[in-house]
PDB file of N, CA, C and O in Angstrom:
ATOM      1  N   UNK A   1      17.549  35.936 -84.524  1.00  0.00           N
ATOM      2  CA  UNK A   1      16.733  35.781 -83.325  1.00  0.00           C
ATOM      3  C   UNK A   1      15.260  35.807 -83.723  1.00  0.00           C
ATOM      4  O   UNK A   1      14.916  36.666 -84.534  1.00  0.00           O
ATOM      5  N   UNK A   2      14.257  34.864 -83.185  1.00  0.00           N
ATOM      6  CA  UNK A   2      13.157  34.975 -83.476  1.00  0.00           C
ATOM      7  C   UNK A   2      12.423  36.468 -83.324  1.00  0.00           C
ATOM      8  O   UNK A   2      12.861  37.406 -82.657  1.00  0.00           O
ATOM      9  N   UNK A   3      11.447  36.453 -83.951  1.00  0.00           N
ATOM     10  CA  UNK A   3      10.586  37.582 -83.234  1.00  0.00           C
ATOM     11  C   UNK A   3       9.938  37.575 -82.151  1.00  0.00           C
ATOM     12  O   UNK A   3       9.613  36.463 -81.734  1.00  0.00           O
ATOM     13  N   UNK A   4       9.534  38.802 -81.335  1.00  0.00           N
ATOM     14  CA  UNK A   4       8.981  38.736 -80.019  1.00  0.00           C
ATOM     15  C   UNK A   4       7.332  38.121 -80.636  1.00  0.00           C
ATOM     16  O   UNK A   4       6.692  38.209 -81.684  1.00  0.00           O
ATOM     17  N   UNK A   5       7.174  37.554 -79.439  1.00  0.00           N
ATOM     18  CA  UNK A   5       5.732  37.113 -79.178  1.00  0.00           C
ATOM     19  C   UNK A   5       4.896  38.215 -78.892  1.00  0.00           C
ATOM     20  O   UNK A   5       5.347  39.018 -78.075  1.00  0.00           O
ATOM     21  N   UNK A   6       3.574  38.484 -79.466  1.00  0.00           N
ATOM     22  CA  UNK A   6       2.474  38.892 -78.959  1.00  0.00           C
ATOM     23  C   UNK A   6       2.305  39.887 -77.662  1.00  0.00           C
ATOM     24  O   UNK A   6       2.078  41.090 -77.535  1.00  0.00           O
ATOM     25  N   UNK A   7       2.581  38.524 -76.542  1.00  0.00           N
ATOM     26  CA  UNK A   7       2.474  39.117 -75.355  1.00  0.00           C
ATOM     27  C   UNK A   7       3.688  39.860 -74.749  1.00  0.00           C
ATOM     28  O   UNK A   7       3.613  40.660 -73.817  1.00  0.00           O
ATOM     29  N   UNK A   8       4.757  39.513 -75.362  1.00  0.00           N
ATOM     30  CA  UNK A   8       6.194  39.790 -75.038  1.00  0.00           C
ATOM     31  C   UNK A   8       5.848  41.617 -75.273  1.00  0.00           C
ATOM     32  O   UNK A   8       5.791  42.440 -74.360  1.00  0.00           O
ATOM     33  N   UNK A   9       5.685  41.850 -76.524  1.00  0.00           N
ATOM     34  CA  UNK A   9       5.127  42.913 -76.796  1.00  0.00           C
ATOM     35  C   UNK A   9       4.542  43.857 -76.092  1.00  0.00           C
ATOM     36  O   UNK A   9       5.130  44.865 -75.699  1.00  0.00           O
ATOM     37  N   UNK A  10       3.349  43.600 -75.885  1.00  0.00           N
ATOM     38  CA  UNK A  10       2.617  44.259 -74.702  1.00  0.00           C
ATOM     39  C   UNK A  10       3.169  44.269 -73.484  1.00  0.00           C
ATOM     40  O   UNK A  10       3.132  45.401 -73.001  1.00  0.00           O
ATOM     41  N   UNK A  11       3.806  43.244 -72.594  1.00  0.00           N
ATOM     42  CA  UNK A  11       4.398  43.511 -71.718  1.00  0.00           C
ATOM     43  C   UNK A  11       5.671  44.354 -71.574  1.00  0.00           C
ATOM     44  O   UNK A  11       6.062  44.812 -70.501  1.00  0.00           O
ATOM     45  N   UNK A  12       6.291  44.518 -72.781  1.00  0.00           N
ATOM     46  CA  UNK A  12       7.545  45.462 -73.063  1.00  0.00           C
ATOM     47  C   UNK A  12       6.839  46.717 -73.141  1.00  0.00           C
ATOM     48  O   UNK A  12       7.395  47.729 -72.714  1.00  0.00           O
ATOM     49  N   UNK A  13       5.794  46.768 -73.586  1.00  0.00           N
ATOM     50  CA  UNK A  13       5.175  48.119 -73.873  1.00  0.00           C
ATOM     51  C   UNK A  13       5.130  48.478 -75.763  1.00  0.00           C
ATOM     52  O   UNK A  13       4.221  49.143 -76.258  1.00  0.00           O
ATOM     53  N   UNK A  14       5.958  48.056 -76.352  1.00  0.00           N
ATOM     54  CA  UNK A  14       5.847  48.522 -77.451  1.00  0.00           C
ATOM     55  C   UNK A  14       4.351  48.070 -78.319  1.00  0.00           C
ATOM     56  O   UNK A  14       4.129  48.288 -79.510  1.00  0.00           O
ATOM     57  N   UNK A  15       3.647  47.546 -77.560  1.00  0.00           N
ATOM     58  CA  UNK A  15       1.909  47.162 -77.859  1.00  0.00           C
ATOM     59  C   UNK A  15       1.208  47.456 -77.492  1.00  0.00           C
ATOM     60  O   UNK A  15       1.797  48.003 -76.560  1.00  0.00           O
ATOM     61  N   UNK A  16      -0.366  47.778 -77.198  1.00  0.00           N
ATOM     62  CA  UNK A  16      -1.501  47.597 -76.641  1.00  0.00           C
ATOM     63  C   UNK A  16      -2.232  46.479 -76.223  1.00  0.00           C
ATOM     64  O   UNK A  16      -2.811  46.380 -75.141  1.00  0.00           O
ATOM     65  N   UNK A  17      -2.184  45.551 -77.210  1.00  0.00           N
ATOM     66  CA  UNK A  17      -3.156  44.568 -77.693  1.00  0.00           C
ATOM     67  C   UNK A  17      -2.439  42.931 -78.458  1.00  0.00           C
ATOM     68  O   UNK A  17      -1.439  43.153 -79.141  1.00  0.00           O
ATOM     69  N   UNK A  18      -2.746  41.847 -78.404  1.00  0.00           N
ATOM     70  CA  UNK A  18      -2.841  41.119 -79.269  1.00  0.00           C
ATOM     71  C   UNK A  18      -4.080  39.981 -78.957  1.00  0.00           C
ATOM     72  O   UNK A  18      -4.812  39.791 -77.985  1.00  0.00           O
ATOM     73  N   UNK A  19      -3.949  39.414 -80.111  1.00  0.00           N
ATOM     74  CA  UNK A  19      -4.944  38.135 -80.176  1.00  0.00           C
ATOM     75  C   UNK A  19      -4.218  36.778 -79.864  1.00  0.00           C
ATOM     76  O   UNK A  19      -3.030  36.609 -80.136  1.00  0.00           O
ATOM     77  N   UNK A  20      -4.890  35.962 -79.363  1.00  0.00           N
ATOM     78  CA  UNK A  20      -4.901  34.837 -78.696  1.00  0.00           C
ATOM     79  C   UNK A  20      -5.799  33.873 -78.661  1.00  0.00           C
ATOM     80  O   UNK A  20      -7.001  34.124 -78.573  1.00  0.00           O
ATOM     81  N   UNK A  21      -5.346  32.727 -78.723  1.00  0.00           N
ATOM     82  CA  UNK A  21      -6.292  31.751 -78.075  1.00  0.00           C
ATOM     83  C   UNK A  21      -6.807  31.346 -76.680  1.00  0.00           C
ATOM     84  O   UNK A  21      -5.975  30.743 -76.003  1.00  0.00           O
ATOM     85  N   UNK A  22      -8.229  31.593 -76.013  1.00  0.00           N
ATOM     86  CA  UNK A  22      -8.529  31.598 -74.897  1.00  0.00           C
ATOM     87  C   UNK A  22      -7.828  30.521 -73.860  1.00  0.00           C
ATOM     88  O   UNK A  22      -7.672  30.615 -72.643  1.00  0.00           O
ATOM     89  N   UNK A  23      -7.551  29.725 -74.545  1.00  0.00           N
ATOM     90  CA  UNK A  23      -5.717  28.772 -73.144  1.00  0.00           C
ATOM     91  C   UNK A  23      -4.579  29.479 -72.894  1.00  0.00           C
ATOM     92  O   UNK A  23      -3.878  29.613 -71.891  1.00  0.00           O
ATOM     93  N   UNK A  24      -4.534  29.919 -74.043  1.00  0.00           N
ATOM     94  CA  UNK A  24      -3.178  30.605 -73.878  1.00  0.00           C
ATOM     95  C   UNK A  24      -3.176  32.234 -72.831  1.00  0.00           C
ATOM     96  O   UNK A  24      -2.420  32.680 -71.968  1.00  0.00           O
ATOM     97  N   UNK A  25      -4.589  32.779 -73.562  1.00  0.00           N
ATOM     98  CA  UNK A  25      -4.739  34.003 -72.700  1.00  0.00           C
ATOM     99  C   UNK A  25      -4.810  33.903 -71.296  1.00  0.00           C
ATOM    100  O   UNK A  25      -4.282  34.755 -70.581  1.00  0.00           O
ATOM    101  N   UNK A  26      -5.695  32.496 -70.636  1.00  0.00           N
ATOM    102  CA  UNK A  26      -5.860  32.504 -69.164  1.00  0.00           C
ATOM    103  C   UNK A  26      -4.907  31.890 -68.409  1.00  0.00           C
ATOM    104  O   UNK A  26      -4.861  31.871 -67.179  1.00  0.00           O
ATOM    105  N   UNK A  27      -3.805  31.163 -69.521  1.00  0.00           N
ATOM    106  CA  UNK A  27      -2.436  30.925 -69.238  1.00  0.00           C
ATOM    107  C   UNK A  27      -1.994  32.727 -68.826  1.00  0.00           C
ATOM    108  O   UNK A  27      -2.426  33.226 -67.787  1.00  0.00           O
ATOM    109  N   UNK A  28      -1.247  33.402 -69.641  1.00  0.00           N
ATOM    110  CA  UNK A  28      -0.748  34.045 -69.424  1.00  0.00           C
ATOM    111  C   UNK A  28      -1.270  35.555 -68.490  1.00  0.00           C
ATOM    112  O   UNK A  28      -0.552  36.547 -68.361  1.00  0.00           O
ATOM    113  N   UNK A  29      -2.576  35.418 -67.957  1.00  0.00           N
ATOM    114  CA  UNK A  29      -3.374  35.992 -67.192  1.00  0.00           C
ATOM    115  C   UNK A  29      -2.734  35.578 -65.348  1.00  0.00           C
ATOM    116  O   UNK A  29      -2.180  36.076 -64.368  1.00  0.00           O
ATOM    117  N   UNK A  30      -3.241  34.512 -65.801  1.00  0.00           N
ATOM    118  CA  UNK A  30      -2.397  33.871 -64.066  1.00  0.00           C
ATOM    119  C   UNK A  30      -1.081  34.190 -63.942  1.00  0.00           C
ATOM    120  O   UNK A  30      -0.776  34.228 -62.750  1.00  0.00           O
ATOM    121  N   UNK A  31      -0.069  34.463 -64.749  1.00  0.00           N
ATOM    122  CA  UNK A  31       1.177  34.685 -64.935  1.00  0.00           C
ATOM    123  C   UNK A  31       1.744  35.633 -64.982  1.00  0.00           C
ATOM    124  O   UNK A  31       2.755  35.828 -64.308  1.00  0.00           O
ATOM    125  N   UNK A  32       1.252  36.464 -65.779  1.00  0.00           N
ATOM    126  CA  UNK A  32       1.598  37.784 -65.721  1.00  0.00           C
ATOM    127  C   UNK A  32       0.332  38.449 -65.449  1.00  0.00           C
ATOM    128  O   UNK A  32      -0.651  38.385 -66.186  1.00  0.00           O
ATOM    129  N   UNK A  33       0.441  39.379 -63.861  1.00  0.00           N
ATOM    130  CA  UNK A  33      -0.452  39.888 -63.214  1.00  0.00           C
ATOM    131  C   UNK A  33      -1.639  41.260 -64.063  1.00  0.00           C
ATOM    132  O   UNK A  33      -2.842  41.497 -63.964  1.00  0.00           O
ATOM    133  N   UNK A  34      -0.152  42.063 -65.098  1.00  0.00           N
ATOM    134  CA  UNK A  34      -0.461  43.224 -65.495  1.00  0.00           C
ATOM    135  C   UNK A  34      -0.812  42.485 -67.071  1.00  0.00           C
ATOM    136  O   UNK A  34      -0.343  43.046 -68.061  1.00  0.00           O
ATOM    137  N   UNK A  35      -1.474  41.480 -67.214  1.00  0.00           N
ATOM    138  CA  UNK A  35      -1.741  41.459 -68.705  1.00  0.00           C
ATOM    139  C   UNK A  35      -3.658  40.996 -68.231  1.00  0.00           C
ATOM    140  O   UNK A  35      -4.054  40.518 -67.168  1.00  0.00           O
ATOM    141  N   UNK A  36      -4.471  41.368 -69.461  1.00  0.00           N
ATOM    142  CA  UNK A  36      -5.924  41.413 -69.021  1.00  0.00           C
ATOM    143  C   UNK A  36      -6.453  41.109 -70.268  1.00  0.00           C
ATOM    144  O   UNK A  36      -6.084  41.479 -71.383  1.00  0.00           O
ATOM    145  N   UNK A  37      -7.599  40.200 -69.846  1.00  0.00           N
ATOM    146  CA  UNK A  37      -8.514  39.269 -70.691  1.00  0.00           C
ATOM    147  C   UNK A  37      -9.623  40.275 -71.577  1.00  0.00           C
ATOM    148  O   UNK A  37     -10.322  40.977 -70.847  1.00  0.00           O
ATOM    149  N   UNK A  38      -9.817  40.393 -72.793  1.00  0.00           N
ATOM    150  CA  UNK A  38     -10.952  40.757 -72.805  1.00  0.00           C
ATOM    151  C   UNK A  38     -12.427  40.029 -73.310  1.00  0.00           C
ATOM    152  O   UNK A  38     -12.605  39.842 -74.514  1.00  0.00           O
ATOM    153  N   UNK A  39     -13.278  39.704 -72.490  1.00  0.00           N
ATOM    154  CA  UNK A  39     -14.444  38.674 -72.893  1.00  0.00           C
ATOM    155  C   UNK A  39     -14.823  38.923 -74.491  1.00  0.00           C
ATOM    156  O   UNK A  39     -15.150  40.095 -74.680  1.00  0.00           O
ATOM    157  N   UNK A  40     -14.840  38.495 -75.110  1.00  0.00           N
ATOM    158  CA  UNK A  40     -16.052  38.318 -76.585  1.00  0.00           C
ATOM    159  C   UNK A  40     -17.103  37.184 -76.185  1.00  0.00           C
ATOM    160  O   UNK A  40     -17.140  36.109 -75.586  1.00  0.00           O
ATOM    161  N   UNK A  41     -18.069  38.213 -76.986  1.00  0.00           N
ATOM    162  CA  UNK A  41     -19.284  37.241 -77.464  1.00  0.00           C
ATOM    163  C   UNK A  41     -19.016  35.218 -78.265  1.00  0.00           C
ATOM    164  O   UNK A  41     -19.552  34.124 -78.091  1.00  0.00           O
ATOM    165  N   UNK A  42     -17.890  35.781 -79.115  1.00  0.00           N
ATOM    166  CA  UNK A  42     -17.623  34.533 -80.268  1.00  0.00           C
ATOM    167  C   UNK A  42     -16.462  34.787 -80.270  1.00  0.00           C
ATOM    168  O   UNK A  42     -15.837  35.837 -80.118  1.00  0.00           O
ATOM    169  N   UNK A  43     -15.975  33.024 -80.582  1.00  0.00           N
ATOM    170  CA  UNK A  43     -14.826  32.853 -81.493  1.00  0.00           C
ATOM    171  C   UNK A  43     -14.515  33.985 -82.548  1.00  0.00           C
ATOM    172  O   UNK A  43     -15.451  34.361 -83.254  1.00  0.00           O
ATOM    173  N   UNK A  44     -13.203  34.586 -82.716  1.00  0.00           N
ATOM    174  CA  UNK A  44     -13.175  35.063 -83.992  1.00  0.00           C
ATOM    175  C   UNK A  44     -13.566  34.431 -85.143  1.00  0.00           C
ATOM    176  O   UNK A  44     -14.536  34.739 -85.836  1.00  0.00           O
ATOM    177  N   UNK A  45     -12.650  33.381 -85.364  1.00  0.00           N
ATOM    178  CA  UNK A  45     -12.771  32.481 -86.266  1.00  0.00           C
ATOM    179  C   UNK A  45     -12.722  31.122 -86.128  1.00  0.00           C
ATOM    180  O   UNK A  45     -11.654  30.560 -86.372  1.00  0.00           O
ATOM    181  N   UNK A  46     -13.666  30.492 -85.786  1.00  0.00           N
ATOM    182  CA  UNK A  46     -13.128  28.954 -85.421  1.00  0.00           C
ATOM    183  C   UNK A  46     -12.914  28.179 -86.226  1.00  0.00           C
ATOM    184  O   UNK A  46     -13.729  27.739 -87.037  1.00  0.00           O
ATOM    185  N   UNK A  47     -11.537  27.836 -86.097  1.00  0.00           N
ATOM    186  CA  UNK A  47     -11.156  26.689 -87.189  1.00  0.00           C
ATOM    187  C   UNK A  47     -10.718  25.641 -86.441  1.00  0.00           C
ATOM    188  O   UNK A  47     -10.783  25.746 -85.216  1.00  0.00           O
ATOM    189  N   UNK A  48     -10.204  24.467 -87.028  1.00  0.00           N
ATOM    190  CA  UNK A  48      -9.913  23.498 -86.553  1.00  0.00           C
ATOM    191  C   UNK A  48      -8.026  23.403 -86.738  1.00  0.00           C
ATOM    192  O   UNK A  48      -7.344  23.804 -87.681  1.00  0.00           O
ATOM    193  N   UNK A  49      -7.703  22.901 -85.794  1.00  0.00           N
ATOM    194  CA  UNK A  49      -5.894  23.246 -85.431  1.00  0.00           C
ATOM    195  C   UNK A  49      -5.550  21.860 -86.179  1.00  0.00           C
ATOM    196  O   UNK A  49      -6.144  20.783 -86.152  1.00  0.00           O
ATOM    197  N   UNK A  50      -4.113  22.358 -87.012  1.00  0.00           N
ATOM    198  CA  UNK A  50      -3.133  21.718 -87.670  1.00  0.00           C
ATOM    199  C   UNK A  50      -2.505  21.110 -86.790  1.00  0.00           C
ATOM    200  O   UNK A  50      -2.539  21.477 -85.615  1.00  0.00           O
ATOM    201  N   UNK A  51      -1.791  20.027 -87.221  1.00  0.00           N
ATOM    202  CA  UNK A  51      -1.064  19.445 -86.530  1.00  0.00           C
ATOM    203  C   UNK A  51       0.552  18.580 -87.470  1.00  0.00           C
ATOM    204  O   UNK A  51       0.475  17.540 -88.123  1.00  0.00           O
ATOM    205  N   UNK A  52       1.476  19.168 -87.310  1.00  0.00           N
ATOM    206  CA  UNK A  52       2.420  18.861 -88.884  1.00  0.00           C
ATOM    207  C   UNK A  52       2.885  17.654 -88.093  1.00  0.00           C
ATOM    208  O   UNK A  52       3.001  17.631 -86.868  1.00  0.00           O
ATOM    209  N   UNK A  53       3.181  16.491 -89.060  1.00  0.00           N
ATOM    210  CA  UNK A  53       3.700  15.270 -88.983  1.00  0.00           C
ATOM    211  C   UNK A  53       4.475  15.387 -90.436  1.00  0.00           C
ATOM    212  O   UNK A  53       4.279  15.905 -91.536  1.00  0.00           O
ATOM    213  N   UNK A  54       5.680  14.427 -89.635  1.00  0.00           N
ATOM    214  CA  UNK A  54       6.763  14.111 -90.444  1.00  0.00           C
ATOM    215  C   UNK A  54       6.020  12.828 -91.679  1.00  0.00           C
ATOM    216  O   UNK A  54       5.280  11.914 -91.317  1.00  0.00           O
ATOM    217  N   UNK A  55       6.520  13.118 -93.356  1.00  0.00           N
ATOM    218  CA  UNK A  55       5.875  12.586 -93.897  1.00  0.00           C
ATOM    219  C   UNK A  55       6.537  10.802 -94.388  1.00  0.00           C
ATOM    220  O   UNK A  55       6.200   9.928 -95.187  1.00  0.00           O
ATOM    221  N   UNK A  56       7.754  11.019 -93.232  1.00  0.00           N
ATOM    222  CA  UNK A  56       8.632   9.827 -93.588  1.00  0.00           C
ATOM    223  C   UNK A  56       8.338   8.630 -92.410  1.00  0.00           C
ATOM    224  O   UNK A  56       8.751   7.492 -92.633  1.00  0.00           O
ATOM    225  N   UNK A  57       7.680   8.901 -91.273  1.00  0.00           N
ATOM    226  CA  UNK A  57       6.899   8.136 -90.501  1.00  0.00           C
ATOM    227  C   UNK A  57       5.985   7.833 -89.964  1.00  0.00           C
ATOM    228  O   UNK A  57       5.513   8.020 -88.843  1.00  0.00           O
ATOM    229  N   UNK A  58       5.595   7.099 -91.226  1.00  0.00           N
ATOM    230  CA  UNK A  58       3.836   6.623 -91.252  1.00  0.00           C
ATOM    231  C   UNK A  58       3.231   5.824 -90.198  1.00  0.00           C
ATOM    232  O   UNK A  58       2.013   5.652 -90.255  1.00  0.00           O
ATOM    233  N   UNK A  59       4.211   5.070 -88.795  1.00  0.00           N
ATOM    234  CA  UNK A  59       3.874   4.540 -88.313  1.00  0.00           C
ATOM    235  C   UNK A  59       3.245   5.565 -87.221  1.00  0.00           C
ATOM    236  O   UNK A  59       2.052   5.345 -87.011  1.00  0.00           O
ATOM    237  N   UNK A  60       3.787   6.606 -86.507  1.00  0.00           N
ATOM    238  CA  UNK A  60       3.622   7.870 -86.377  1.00  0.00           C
ATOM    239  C   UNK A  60       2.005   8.428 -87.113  1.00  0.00           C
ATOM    240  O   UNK A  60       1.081   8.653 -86.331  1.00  0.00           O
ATOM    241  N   UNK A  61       1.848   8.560 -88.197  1.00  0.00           N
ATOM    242  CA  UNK A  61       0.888   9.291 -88.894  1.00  0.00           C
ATOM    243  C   UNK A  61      -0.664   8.445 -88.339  1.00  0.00           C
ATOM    244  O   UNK A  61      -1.805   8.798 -88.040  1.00  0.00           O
ATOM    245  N   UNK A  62       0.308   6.827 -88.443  1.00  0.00           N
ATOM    246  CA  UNK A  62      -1.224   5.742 -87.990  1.00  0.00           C
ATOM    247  C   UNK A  62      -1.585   6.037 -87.208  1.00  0.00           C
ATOM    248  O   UNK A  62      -2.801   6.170 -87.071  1.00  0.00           O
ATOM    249  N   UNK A  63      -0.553   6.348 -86.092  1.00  0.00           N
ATOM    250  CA  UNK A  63      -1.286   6.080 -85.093  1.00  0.00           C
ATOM    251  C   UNK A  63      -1.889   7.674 -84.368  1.00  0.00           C
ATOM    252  O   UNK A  63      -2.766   7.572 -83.510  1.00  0.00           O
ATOM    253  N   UNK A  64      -1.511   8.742 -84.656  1.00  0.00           N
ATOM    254  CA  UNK A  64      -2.153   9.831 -84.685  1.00  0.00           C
ATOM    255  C   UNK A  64      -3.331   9.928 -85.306  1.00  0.00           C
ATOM    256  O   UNK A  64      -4.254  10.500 -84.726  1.00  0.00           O
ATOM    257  N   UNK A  65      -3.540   9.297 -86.808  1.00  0.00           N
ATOM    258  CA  UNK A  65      -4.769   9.481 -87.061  1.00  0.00           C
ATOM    259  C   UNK A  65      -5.789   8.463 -86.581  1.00  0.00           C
ATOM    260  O   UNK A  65      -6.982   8.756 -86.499  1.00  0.00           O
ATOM    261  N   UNK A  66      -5.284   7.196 -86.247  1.00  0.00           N
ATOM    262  CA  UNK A  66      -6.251   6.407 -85.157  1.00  0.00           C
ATOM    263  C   UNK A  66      -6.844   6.930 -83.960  1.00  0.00           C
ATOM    264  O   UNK A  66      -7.957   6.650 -83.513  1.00  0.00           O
ATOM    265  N   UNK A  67      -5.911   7.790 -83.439  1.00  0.00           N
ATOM    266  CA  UNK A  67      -6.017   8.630 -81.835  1.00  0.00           C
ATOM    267  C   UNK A  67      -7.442   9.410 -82.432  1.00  0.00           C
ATOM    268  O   UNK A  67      -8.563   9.214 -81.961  1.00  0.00           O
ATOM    269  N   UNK A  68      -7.210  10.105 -83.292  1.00  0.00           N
ATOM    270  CA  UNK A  68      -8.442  11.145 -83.800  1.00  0.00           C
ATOM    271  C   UNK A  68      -9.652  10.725 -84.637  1.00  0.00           C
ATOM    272  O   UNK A  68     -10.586  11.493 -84.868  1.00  0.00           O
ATOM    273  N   UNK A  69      -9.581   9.397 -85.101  1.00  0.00           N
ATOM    274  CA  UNK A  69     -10.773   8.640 -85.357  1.00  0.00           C
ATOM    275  C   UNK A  69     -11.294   8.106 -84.097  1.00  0.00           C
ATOM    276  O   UNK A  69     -12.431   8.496 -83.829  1.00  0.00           O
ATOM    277  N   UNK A  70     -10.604   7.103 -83.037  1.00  0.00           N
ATOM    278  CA  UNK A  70     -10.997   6.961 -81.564  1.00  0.00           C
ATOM    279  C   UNK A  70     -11.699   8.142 -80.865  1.00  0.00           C
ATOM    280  O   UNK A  70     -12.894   8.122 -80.570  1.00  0.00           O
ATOM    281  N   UNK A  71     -11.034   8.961 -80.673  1.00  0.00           N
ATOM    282  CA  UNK A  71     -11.766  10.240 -80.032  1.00  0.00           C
ATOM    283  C   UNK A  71     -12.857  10.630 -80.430  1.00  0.00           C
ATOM    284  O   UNK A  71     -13.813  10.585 -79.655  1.00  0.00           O
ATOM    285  N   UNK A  72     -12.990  11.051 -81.559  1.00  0.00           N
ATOM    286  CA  UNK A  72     -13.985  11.507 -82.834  1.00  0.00           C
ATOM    287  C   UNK A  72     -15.454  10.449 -82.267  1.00  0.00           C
ATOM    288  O   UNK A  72     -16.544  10.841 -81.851  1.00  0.00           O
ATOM    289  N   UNK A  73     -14.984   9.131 -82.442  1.00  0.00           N
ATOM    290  CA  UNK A  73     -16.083   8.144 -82.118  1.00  0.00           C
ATOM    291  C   UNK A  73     -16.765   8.339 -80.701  1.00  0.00           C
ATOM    292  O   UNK A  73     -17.977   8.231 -80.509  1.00  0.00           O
ATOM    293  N   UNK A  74     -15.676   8.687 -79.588  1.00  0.00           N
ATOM    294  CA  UNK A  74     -16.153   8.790 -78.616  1.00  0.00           C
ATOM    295  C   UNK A  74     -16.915   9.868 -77.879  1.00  0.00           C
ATOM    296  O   UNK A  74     -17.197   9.819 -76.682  1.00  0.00           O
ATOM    297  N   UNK A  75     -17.343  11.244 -79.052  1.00  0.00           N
ATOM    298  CA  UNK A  75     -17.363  12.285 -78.545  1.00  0.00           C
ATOM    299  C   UNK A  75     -16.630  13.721 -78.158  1.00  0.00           C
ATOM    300  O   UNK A  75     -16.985  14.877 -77.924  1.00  0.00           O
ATOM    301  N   UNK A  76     -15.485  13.018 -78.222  1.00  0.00           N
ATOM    302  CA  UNK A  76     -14.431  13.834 -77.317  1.00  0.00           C
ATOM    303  C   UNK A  76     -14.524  14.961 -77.507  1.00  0.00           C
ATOM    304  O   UNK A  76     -14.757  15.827 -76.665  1.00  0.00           O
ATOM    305  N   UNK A  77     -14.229  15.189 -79.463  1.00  0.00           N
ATOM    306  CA  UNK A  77     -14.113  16.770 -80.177  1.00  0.00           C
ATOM    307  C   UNK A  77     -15.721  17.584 -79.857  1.00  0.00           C
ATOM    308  O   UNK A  77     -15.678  18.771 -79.533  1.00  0.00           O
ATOM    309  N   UNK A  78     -16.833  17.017 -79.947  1.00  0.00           N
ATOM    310  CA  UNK A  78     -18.212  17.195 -79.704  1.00  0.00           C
ATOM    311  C   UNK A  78     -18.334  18.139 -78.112  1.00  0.00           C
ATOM    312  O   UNK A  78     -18.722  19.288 -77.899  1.00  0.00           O
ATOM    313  N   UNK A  79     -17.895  17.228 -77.329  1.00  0.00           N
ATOM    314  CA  UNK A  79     -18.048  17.824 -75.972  1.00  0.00           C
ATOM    315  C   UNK A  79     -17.143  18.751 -75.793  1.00  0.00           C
ATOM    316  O   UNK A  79     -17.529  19.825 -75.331  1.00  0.00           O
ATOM    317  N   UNK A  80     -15.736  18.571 -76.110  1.00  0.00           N
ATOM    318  CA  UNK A  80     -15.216  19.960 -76.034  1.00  0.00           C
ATOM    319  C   UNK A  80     -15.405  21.297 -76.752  1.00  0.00           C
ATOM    320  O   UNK A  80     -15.341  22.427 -76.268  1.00  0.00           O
ATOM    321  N   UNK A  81     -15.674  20.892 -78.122  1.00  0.00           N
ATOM    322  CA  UNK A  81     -16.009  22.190 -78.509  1.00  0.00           C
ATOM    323  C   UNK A  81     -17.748  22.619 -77.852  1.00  0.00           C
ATOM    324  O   UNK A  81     -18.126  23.789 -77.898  1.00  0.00           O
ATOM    325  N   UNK A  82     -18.494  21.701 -77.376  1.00  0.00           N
ATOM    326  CA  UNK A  82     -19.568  22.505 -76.348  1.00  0.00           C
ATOM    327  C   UNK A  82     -18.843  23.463 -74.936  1.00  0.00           C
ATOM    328  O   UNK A  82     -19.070  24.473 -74.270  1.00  0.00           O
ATOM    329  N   UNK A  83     -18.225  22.768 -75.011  1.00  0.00           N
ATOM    330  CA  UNK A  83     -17.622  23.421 -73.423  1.00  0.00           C
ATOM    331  C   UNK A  83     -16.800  24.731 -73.725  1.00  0.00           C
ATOM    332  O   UNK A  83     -16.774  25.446 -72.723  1.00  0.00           O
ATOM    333  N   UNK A  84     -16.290  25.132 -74.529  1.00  0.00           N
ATOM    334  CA  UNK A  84     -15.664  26.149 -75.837  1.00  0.00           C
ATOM    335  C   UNK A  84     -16.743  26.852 -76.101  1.00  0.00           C
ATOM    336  O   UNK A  84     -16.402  27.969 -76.491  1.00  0.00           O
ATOM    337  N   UNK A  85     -17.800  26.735 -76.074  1.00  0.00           N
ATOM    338  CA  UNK A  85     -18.561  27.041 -76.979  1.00  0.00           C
ATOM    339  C   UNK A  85     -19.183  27.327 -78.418  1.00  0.00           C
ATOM    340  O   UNK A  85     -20.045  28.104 -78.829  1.00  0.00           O
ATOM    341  N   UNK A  86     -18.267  26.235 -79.079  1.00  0.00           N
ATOM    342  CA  UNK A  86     -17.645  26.482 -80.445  1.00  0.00           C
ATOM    343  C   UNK A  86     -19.037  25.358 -81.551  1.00  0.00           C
ATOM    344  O   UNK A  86     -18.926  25.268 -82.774  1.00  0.00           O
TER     345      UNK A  86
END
């Protein structure tokens, strides 16, 4: 059986605390009433998110990495990470 999640944790009680990504936290904020946000100043660490592709379909790989050269051109990553504050 997998391991419990993070929040699974805390809501069972056997936690206090975990870390998260701010979607996921204000996801699970609206959702579960008794779980609570805490503001920071900064990103812990901002990195940029993986994304695993299968290495046997390149037609797949094209066109994912076209999607992220398109975007890239248009701003997209720019304005969101302003809005992030990242």
């Amino acid at each position: 059986e997998a391991p419990a999640r993070g929040f699974q944790e805390v809501l069972s009680g056997r936690a206090d605390v975990f870390v998260t990504s701010n979607i996921e936290g204000s996801t699970l904020v609206q959702k579960f009433p008794n779980v609570r946000q805490i503001e920071v100043e900064a990103a812990r660490a901002p990195t940029p998110i993986a994304m695993l592709l299968p290495q046997g379909d390149q037609v797949w790989i094209n066109y994912v990495n076209s999607w992220i050269e398109l975007r890239q051109a248009q701003g997209f990553f720019a304005q969101t990470g302003a809005k992030w504050g990242l």
